[in-house]
C-alpha positions in Angstrom: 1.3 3.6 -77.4 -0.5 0.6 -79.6 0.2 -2.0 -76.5 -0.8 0.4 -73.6 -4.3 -0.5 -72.2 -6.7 2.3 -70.6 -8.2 1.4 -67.8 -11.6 2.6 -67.7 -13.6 3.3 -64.5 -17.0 1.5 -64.6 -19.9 1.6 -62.4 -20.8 -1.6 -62.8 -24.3 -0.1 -64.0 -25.6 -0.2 -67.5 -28.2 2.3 -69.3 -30.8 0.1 -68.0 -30.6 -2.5 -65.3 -32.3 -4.9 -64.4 -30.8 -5.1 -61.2 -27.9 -6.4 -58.9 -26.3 -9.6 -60.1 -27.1 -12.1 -57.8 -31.1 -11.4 -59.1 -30.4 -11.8 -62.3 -31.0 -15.3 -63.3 -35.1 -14.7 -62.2 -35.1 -11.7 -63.8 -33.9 -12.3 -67.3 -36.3 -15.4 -67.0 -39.1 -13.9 -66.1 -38.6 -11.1 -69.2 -38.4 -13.7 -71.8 -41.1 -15.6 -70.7 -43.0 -12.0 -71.1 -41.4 -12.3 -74.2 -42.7 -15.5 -74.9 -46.4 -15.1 -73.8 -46.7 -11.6 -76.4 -45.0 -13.6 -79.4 -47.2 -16.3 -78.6 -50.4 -14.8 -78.2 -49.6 -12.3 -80.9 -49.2 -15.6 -83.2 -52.3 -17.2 -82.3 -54.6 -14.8 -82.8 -55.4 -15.3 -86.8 -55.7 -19.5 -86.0 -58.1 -19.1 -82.4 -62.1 -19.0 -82.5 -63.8 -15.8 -82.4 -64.6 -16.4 -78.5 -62.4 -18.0 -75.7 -63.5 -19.1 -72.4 -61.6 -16.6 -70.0 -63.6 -16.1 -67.2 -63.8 -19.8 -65.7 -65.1 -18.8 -62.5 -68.3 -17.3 -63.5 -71.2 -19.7 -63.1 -73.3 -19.6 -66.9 -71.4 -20.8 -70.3 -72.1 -17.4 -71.9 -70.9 -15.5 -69.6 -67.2 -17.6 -69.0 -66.6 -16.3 -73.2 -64.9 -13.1 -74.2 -63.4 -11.8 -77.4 -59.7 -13.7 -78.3 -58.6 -10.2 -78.3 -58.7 -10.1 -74.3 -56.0 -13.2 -74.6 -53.7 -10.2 -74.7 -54.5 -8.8 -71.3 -52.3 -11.6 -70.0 -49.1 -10.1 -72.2 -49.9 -6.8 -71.1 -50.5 -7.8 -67.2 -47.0 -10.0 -67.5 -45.0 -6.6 -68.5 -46.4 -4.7 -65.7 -45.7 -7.0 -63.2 -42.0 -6.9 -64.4 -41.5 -3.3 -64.8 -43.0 -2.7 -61.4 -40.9 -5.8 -59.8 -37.6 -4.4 -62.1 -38.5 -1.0 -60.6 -39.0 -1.6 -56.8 -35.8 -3.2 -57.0 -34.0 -0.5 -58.6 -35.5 3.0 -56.8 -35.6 1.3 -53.2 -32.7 0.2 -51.2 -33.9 -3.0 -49.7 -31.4 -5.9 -48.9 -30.2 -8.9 -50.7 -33.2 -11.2 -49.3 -35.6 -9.0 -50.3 -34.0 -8.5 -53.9 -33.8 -12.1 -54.4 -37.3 -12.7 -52.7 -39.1 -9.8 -55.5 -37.1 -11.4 -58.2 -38.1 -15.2 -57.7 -41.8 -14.1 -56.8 -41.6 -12.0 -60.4 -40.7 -15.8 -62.4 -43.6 -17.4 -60.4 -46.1 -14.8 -61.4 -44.7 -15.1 -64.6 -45.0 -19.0 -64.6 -48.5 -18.3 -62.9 -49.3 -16.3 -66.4 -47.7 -18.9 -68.8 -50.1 -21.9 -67.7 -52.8 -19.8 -67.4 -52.5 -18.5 -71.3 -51.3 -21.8 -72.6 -54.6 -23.5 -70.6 -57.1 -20.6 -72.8 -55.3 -21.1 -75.8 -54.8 -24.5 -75.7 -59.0 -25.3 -75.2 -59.7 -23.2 -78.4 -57.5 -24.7 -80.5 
């Protein structure tokens, strides 16, 4: 009985998924660059100035500045906008265009939050 082989029946699903296969590749992107964007931030904050301009659109100097700790609203936003992209995809039955369309607009929102970071960060340091 050492050389028999079990077969074992598999679902193809894991304890968590992050969804079918062929949306993989965007999604497992777009996690590490959430990944990326909390180690980063999470790093900088001893070395940035007490103040970062975060609010570029407002009109007066004063008002464009907040705290560095709102540098970690970006983190935070980046992880929502995966767990609610990594959920739509796995509680609704949609088809494969769809899937692949949610997963490749997740990495360019998460590409969207990248520069924007790196741009704050990078000004203050």
């Amino acid at each position: 009985m050492l050389g028999t082989q079990t077969k074992r029946r598999t679902t193809g699903k894991t304890r968590f998924s992050l969804g079918p296969r062929y949306a993989l590749v965007p999604l497992r992107i777009s996690i590490l660059i959430s990944f990326f964007l909390i180690v980063y931030t999470l790093a900088l904050q001893p070395f940035i100035q007490p103040v970062v301009p975060i609010f570029h659109s407002l009109l007066s100097g004063s008002d464009q500045l907040a705290p560095k700790i709102w540098l970690l609203i970006f983190p935070a936003l980046s992880i929502f906008i995966n767990i609610v992209h990594i959920g739509a995809i796995n509680i609704t039955s949609m088809s494969q265009l769809v899937i692949k369309l949610y997963a490749w607009a997740d990495l360019l929102l998460q590409l969207i939050l990248l520069m924007i970071t790196l741009r704050n960060t990078l000004v203050v340091l």
